[in-house]
C-alpha positions in Angstrom: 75.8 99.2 94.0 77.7 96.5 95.3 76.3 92.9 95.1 77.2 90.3 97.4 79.1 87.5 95.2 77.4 84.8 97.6 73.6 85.6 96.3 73.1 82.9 94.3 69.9 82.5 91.8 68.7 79.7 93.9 68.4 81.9 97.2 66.5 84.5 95.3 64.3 82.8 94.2 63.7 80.6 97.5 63.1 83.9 99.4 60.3 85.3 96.5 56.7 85.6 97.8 53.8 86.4 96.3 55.7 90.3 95.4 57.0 88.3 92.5 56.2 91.1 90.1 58.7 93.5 92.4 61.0 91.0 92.5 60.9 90.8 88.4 61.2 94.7 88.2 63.9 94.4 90.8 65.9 91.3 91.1 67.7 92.3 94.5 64.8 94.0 96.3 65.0 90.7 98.6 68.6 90.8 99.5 67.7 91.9 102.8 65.6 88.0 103.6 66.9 86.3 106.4 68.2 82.3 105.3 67.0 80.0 106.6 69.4 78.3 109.4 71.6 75.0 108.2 69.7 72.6 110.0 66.5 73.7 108.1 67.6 73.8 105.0 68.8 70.4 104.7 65.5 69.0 105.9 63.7 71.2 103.0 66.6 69.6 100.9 65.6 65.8 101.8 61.7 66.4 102.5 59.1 65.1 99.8 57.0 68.9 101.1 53.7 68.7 100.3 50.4 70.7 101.2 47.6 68.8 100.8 45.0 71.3 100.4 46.1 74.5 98.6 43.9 76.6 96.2 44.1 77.9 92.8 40.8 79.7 92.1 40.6 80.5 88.3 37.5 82.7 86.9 34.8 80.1 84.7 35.0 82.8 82.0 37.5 82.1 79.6 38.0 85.6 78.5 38.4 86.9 82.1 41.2 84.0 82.5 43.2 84.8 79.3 43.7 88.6 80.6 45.6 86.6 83.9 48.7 85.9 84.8 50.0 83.3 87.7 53.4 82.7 89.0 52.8 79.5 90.4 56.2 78.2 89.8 57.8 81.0 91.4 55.8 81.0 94.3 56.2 77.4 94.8 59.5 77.1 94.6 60.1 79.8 97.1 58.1 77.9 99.2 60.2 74.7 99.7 58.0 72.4 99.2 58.0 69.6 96.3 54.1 69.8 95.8 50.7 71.4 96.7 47.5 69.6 96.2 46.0 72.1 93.8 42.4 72.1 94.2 39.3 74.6 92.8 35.7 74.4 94.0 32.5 74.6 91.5 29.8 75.7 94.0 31.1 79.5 94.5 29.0 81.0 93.3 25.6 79.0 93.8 24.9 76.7 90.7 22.1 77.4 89.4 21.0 74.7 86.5 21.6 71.4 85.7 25.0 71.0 83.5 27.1 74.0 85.5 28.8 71.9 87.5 30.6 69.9 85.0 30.6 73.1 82.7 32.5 74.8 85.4 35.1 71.5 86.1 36.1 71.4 82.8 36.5 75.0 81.9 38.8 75.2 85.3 40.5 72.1 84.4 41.7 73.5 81.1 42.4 76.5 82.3 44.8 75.0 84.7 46.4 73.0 82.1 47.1 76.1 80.4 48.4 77.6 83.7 51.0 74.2 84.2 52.2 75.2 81.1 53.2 78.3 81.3 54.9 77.7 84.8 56.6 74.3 83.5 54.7 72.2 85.7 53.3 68.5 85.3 50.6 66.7 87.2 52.0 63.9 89.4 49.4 60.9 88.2 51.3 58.5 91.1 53.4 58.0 93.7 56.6 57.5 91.3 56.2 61.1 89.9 56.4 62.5 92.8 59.6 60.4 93.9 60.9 61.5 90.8 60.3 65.1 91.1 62.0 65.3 94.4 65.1 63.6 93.2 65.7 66.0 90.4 64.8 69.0 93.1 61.5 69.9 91.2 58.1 70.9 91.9 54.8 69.0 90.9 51.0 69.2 90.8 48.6 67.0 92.6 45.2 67.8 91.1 42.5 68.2 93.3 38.8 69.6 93.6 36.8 70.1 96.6 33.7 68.7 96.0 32.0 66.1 94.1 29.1 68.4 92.7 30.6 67.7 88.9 29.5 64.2 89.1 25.9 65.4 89.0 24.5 61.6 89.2 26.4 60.1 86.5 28.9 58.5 88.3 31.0 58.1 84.8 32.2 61.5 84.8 34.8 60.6 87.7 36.7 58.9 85.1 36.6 61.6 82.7 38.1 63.5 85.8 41.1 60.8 86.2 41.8 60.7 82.5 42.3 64.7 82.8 44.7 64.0 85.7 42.6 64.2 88.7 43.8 61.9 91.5 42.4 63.8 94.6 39.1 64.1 95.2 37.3 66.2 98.3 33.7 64.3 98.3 32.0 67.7 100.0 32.2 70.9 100.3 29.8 74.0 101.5 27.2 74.0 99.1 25.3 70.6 98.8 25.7 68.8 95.6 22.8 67.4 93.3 21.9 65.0 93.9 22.8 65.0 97.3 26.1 63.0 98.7 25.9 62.9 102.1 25.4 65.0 105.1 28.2 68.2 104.9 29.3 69.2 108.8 27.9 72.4 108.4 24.6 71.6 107.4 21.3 69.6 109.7 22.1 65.7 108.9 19.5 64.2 106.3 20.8 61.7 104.6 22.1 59.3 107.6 26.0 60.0 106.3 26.4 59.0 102.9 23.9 58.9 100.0 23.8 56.0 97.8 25.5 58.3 95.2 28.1 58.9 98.0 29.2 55.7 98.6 28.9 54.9 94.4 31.6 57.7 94.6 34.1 55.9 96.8 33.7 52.7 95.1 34.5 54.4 91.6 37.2 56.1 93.0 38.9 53.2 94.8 38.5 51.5 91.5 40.1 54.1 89.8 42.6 55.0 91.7 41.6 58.3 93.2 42.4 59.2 96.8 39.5 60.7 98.7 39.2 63.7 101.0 36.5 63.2 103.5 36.6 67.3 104.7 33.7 69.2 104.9 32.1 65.2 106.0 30.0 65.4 109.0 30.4 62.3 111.2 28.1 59.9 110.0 29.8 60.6 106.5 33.1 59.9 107.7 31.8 56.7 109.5 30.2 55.3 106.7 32.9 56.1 104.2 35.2 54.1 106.8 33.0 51.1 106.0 32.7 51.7 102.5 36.4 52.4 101.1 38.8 49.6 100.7 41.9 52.5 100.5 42.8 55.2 102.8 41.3 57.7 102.6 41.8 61.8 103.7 40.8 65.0 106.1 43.0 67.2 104.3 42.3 70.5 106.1 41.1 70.4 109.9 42.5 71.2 113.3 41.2 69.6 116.8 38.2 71.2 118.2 39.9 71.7 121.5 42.2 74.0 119.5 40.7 77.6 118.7 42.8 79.6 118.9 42.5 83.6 120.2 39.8 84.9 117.8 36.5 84.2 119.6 34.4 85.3 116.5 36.9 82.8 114.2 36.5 80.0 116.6 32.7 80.0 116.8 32.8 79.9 113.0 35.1 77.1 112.8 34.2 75.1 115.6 31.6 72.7 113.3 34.7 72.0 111.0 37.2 71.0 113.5 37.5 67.3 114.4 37.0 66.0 118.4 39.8 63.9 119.4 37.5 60.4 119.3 36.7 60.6 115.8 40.4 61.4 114.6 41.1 58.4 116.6 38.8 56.4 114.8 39.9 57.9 111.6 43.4 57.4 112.1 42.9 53.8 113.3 41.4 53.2 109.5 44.7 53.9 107.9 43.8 57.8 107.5 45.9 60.5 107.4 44.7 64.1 108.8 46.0 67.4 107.5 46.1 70.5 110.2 45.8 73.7 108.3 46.8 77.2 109.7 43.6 78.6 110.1 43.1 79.3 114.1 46.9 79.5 114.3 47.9 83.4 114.6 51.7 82.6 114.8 53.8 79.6 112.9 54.5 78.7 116.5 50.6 78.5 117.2 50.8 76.0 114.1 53.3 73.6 115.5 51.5 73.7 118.7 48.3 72.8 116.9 49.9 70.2 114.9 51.6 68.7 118.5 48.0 68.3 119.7 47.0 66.3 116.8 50.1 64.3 116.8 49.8 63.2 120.2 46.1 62.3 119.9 46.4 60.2 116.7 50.4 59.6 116.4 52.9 61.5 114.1 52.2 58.7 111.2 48.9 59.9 110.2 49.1 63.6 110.3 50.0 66.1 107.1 49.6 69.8 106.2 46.9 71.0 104.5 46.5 74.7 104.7 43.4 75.8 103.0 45.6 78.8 101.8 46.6 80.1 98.0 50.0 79.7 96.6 49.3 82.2 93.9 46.8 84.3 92.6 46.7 86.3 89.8 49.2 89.4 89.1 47.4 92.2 90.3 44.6 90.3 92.0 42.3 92.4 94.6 40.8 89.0 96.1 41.2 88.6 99.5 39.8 85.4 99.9 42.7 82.9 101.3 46.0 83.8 102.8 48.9 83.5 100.2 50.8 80.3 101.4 54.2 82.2 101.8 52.4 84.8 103.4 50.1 82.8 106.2 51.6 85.3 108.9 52.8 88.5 109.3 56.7 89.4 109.7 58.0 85.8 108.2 61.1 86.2 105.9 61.1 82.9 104.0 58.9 80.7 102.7 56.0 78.9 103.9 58.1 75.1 104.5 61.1 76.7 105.4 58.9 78.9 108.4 56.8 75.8 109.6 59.8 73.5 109.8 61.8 76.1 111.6 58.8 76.5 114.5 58.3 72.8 114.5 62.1 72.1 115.5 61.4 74.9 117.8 58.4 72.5 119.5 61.0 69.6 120.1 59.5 67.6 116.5 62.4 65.9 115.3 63.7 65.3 111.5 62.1 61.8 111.0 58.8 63.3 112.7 59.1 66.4 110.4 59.2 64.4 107.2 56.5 62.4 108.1 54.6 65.2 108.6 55.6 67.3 105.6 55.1 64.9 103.2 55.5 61.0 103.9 52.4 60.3 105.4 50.1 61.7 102.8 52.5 59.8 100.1 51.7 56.5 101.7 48.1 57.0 101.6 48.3 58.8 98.0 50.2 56.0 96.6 47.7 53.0 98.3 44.6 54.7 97.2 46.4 55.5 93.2 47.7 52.1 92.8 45.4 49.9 91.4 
């Protein structure tokens, strides 16, 4: 066999996806990967990539985790992008009694550090580690959870959570926390937006030096938390409501999570940043259209990616929960940055308006709401 002396170590492992065990067993099985054209690979090479919402679901049984493997660096790398938001939930499935929650947040939180380990990766605590990690061409962590249902009333625990390196925090999510925060889009309002508890949140947070992520927020929520926060805050994962895409059935589903054009207006007006995630979007050309229509509701300087997809799962995983981020749609060769950059120079964005939109914006919000 005759090996091409121009495949480098660096384009293998920029073209691996989530077959990174076939691409272990057989180092050249992707020689046949189209690169990426010039013009996109130097953006990838002077972008600050980040998604702002990506998932790494780990089991809360420690035993069940141990038997698990995760190629998060790989998959990141081939990605392109410099970080993901890494974020878990504690609500799937239903808690049950009082104490799960934070049961489940810590168990998940050190079974990630263990995880960051293995793949040589670091939590970025501020805006400097992430600055750094781009100039020496590496990836890092943002750590994330959807959902404030750890706090459980005692509003302490959210400094427990930002002394174990949590520095993004999603307020809701689709089970209602206890006690409640505040009125989740999916669900009748009750609460008038934010809870008392809510809004203790957002204080503590902007004290701490937290960002906050105001998805799964119905509007009242997002109102009040406008009046409440001193820092800018987040919609990590959302797309406009006049956007749905070809999937009737998908769009009916996702219609109450998707964001009319007044109130990202009003968000973006705040300072806030709003991440359009590929949901809804059956083509990365789909995505770049849906992030156009955002951009020219709200301007290019206050919106991100957030894909509500899973960078990695574990080796051998049957879940089917989640789109794998390098795999988001079918027939793309490279990996997930390199594919949306590529379709959003297609849509006429240019270089400065990409690296706003891959990374910049959401890094001038991060490092506002961490600096303290």
């Amino acid at each position: 066999m005759i090996i091409n002396k121009e495949w480098t170590r660096r384009k293998l492992i920029k073209t691996a996806t989530n077959a990174s065990v076939v691409l272990l067993l057989n180092p050249f099985s992707f020689l046949t990967a189209i690169e990426p054209d010039d013009k996109v690979e130097k953006i990838v090479a002077k972008t600050i990539g980040i998604d702002t919402h990506n998932h790494l679901d780990v089991p809360f049984n420690l035993e069940q985790f141990k038997s698990q493997k995760y190629n998060l660096a790989v998959e990141l790398k081939a990605s392109g992008l410099t970080a993901i938001c890494m974020t878990f939930c504690v609500d799937r499935p239903q808690l049950e009694k009082e104490g799960d929650a934070f049961s489940r947040f810590i168990l998940s939180l050190d079974e990630m550090d263990q995880i960051l380990k293995a793949n040589n990766l670091t939590r970025a605590l501020n805006y400097s580690d992430i600055k750094n990690a781009r100039k020496v061409n590496k990836q890092i962590i943002i750590q994330s959870v959807e959902g404030g249902h750890f706090i459980e009333g005692k509003i302490e625990r959210i400094k427990v959570a930002y002394e174990r390196g949590l520095r993004h925090l999603g307020l809701m999510h689709d089970g209602q926390t206890s006690p409640p925060i505040g009125d989740i889009y999916t669900d009748t309002p009750q609460y008038g937006g934010l809870t008392q508890l809510g809004i203790d949140t957002i204080k503590e947070c902007n004290r701490l030096g937290i960002l906050v992520d105001l998805t799964h927020c119905n509007n009242e929520s997002i109102d009040k938390a406008l009046e409440v926060s001193t820092k800018p805050m987040l919609i990590s994962h959302t797309g406009l409501n006049t956007k749905l895409g070809t999937n009737e059935k998908m769009a009916k589903m996702m219609m109450p999570r998707l964001i009319s054009k007044e109130q990202a207006k009003t968000f973006a007006n705040a300072g806030g940043v709003i991440g359009v995630w590929t949901h809804l979007a059956g083509t990365p050309l789909e995505y770049a259209k849906n992030v156009r229509a955002l951009v020219d509701v709200v301007g290019v300087e206050h919106v991100c990616i957030g894909t509500d997809t899973k960078m990695t799962t574990p080796i051998g995983s049957s879940d089917r929960f989640g789109k794998n981020t390098n795999q988001s749609w079918d027939n793309t060769t490279n990996g997930f940055f390199y594919t949306i950059i590529d379709a959003l120079l297609k849509k006429g964005f240019t270089e400065k308006d990409i690296m706003q939109i891959g990374g910049e914006n959401y890094c001038r919000i991060f490092e506002k709401a961490t600096t303290v």
